[in-house]
C-alpha angles and dihedrals in degrees: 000000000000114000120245124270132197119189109212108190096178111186110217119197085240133098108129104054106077097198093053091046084054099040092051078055102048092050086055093042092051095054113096120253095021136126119197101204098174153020122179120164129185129210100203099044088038087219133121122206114213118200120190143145132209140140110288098275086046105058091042086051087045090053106043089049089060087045085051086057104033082062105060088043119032119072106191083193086077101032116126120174142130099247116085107252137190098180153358084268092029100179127007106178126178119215124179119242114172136005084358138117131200087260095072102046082050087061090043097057094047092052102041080056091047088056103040093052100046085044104050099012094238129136117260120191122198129234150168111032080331091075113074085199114072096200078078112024089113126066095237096055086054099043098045101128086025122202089338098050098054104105092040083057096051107037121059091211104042113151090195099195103052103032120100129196083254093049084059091040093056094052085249106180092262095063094094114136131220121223110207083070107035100139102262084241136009128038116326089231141080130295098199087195096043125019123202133316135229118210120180154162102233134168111244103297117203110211101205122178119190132199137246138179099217132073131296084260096051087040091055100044082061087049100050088043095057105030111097095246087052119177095331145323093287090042105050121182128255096252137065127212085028144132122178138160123174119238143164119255100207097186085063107031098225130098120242142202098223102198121188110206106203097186118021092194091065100033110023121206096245087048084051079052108044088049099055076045094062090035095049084046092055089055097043094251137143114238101209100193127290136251136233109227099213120334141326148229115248094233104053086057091057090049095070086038093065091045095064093037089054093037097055097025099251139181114219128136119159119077097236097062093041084057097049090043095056079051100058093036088055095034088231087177096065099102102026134327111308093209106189097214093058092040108031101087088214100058085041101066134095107269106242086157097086090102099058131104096236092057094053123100114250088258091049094047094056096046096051090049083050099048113103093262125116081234142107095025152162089315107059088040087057089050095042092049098054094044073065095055102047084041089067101041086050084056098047084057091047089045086051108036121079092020113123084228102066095011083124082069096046094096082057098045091043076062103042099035098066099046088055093046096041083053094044079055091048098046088047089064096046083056083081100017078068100053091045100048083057090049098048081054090048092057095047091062091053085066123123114260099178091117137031091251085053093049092048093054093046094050093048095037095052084041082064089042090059095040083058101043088048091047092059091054089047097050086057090054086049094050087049096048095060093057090056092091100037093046085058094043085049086041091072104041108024120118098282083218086084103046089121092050092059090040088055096038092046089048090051092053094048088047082057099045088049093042082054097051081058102056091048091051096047091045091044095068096066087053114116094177105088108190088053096042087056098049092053100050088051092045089051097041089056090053092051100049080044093063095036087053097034088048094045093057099040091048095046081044090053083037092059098035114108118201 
C-alpha cells in the first residue's frame, strides 16, 4: 500500500530577501517527514512559492515551522509587490496527492489554522472545500482590499483612511465587527506585521504565467477577457476554473498574464494558452513562451501533450517525448529550464514503489511468483502475461510503421499502434492491483468474529475483499477485449518480418484472458450475492469466447500471409 501523501504549497509575502526566502526553507526542510520539492521566489511579485510534500502531521508541522519564521522576519507594513497579498503567509492550501482524500486536507487546513493563530495570535480565514460559506470559498473573494483593506472588511464603521491598529485596539466607535467576515479562527483585528492568513483544501492549482511582449495594461485586458469572473458580473470571461491579472515582471522586462487554473480538467494549460494567443493577436502583440509557477501534475502536462499531438496529426507515444514536446509548444524554457524531474510532481516524490512486481527485474519477478507464498498468483502472472502480449504487438506495429517499405500502411498503424500501447500500460498496473485485492481478502479474514457485530463486519467485508479480487481479473479480460479488431487489422499488414513476434504476442494475450477467467471463476464461488455472481460469469465467459475466437482468426490471418 502506498503511503499517503499531502502537497503544501504555502505563499509567503517574500521574493526579494534572499536570507528570509532561505531561512523559511531551512525551517521546512528541518521538520520530519517532510520533503521540500520546490522554491521558487519572484522580485517583482516579492513573493516566494514553497512546494513540498509530506504525510498529513507532517505537512501541518512543515507549515507551522516557515510561519514561525516568516513572523520574526516579514513586516507587511512595509510589503510592496505586484502580486495581490492578505498576509505575511498569505495562502497555505493542502491538496491530496497519494492514498488521500479531500477529507483529510479539509482536516489539515482547519488544524494548521487551529494551531497558527493560537500560536501567533493572527487571523486565519478558511478557503477552498476547506470554507463551509461559499461567499468565500475562493481566495479572491477573501483577499479583495487586500492587506490594506483589512480593517474596512472587518469592521462595519471603519473610517480607512483615518484608523490606526491602536484606534481598533482602544474600542473606538468604529471598532464594530461584521460578522459575515470575522477570521474563521484567531483574533477579528489587525495584525500590522502580518496581516491575515488563508488556509484552505484545494484541488491541485497550476499557477501558469505567460508571456507577452506589451505593457501590464495590455497584459491585464487579456487576463480579464479570458478568467472566469471576467470584467464584471454582466461581462464573464471566457474561461471557467480560472483566475488570471496582468502584471510586469521587471527582472525580465516583459509583461506577463499570471492565470491561476484552479482546476486542469476543466481548463486545461494549453487552452489557457491558446486563449492569451488569440487575445495578444487581437492587440497586435508576440506571445514568447509561457512558465510554470511550482510544480506540476503529470498529467496536465500530458494534456497539453495529447492536444498538439490531435491538432497537427501527430505520432508520439512514450512519456517522455509527450513531455518534451508541451514544453516546446508552451515554450516552458523561456524564462529559465523546465527539468521535468525537478518540476513534474510525480518524479518528484519519495519512492515508496520499490516493492512492487513491476519494478522488479524479470528474474526477480519470477523468483518472487516461485517462492512458497500464496502471492503473487495466478492473477498478476495473467496480468503480467498479457502486458507481454500487447507489448509485442506494440513492437510488430513500431517495427512496421515509418519504414519506406510498408509507409502506405503508416495512417493504419498511427491508429493501431496507440490502442496496443494504452492496453500494455493498463495491464502493467493490474500486475500489482492483483496481488493487493488478495491481500486485502486475506485481511478480512483475519477479522474478529467473537460477536455478531463482529460476524456481520468480517462476512461483508470479505464480500468486498472477493468483488475486488474478481474486478481486477476482469479488468484484464476488458483491456484484452478492446486489441481483438485491431490484431486482426495488424495481422494483415504488418512486416512480415515479424509474423513470429504477433503469433507469440496473440497467443500471450489469449493465455491472460483465459488465466483471468480463472481467477473469476475460483473467487465467485465465495460470492453470496447471486445476482452479482451471475453477471460476472457471464461477463467473463463472453471475454473468454471473445479471445478464443479473436486469437483463432488473427493467427489463421498471420498462418496464410506470404511475405
Amino acid at each position: 500500500m502506498k503511503s499517503k501523501i499531502v502537497e503544501c504549497v504555502p505563499n509567503f509575502s517574500e521574493g526579494q530577501n534572499q536570507e528570509v526566502i532561505d531561512a523559511i526553507s531551512a525551517a521546512i526542510r528541518s521538520t520530519n517527514g517532510v520533503s521540500l520539492l520546490d522554491v521558487d521566489p519572484g522580485p517583482s511579485t516579492n513573493r516566494t512559492v514553497y512546494t513540498f510534500v509530506g504525510n498529513p502531521d507532517a505537512v501541518i508541522e512543515g507549515a507551522l515551522n516557515a510561519a514561525r519564521v516568516a513572523y520574526k522576519f516579514i513586516d507587511m507594513a512595509k510589503h510592496k509587490g505586484e502580486h495581490p497579498r492578505l498576509g505575511a503567509l498569505d495562502v497555505c492550501p493542502f491538496i491530496p496527492v497519494q492514498n488521500v482524500e479531500m477529507e483529510e486536507c479539509i482536516f489539515c487546513a482547519r488544524k494548521f489554522a487551529e494551531k497558527l493563530s493560537a500560536e501567533l495570535k493572527v487571523p486565519v480565514y478558511l478557503y477552498g472545500f476547506a470554507s463551509e460559506q461559499e461567499y468565500r470559498k475562493t481566495v479572491p473573494q477573501i483577499r479583495a482590499g487586500e492587506y490594506e483593506g483589512i480593517l474596512e472588511k472587518v469592521f462595519q464603521n471603519c473610517r480607512l483612511k483615518i484608523c490606526t491598529f491602536h484606534c481598533v485596539q482602544s474600542k473606538c466607535t468604529c471598532s464594530i465587527t461584521k460578522p459575515e467576515w470575522l477570521p474563521d479562527f484567531g483574533p477579528a483585528e489587525l495584525v500590522p506585521n502580518w496581516g491575515a492568513t488563508m488556509a484552505g483544501a484545494r484541488k491541485f492549482l497550476i499557477a501558469y504565467n505567460v508571456n507577452v511582449l506589451g505593457t501590464k495594461e495590455q497584459a491585464h485586458r487579456i487576463a480579464l477577457d479570458i478568467r472566469e469572473q471576467g470584467r464584471s458580473k454582466d461581462e464573464p470571461g471566457k474561461l471557467k476554473k480560472c483566475q488570471a491579472i496582468g502584471w510586469w515582471l521587471d527582472e525580465a522586462n516583459i509583461a506577463q498574464v499570471s492565470i491561476n487554473l484552479t482546476d486542469h480538467d476543466v481548463t486545461p494549460i494549453h487552452t489557457a494558452y491558446e486563449e492569451v494567443c488569440k487575445g495578444a493577436k487581437d492587440l497586435k502583440l508576440a506571445v514568447t513562451g509561457s512558465q510554470i509557477v511550482g510544480v506540476v501534475p503529470l498529467r496536465a502536462i500530458l494534456q497539453v501533450a495529447d492536444f498538439y499531438i490531435s491538432k497537427e496529426n501527430l505520432f508520439v507515444l512514450e512519456e517522455d517525448q509527450k513531455i518534451h514536446l508541451a514544453i516546446n509548444r508552451l515554450g516552458l524554457n523561456s524564462l529559465g529550464p523546465f527539468n521535468p524531474k525537478e518540476r513534474i510532481i510525480e518524479y518528484m516524490l519519495p519512492d515508496d514503489d520499490s516493492g512492487s512486481l513491476v519494478n522488479k527485474s524479470v528474474q526477480d519477478f519470477v523468483k518472487t511468483v516461485a517462492a512458497r507464498t500464496p502471492a503473487p498468483g495466478g492473477g498478476s502472472v495473467a496480468a503480467a502475461v498479457a502486458a507481454m502480449g500487447s507489448a509485442l504487438s506494440c513492437m510488430v506495429g513500431q517495427m512496421t510503421y515509418g519504414k519506406r517499405q510498408w509507409e502506405r500502411y503508416d495512417s493504419q498503424m498511427r491508429r493501431v499502434i496507440p490502442v496496443m500501447h494504452e492496453a500494455m500500460k493498463e495491464l502493467l498496473s493490474v500486475i500489482d492491483a492483483d496481488t493487493n485485492a488478495f491481500n486485502d481478502y486475506m485481511a478480512a479474514l483475519k477479522l474478529p468474529k467473537e460477536t455478531p457485530e463482529d460476524i456481520v463486519m468480517r462476512e461483508t467485508a470479505m464480500e468486498a475483499g472477493l468483488k475486488k479480487a474478481i474486478s481486477v481479473p476482469m479488468s484484464v479480460a476488458k483491456a484484452v477485449s478492446k486489441l481483438w479488431d485491431p490484431l486482426k487489422e495488424l495481422a494483415t499488414i504488418a512486416n512480415f518480418g515479424t509474423k513470429s513476434d504477433l503469433q507469440v504476442g496473440v497467443k500471450c494475450l489469449e493465455t491472460g484472458v483465459l488465466g483471468a477467467f480463472y481467477n473469476v471463476i475460483i473467487n465467485a464461488e465465495g460470492i453470496k450475492d447471486e445476482k452479482y455472481k451471475n453477471g460476472v460469469l457471464n461477463e467473463i465467459e463472453e471475454y473468454r469466447t471473445l479471445a478464443e475466437k479473436g486469437c483463432q482468426e488473427t493467427l489463421l490471418i498471420l498462418q496464410e500471409r506470404r511475405a
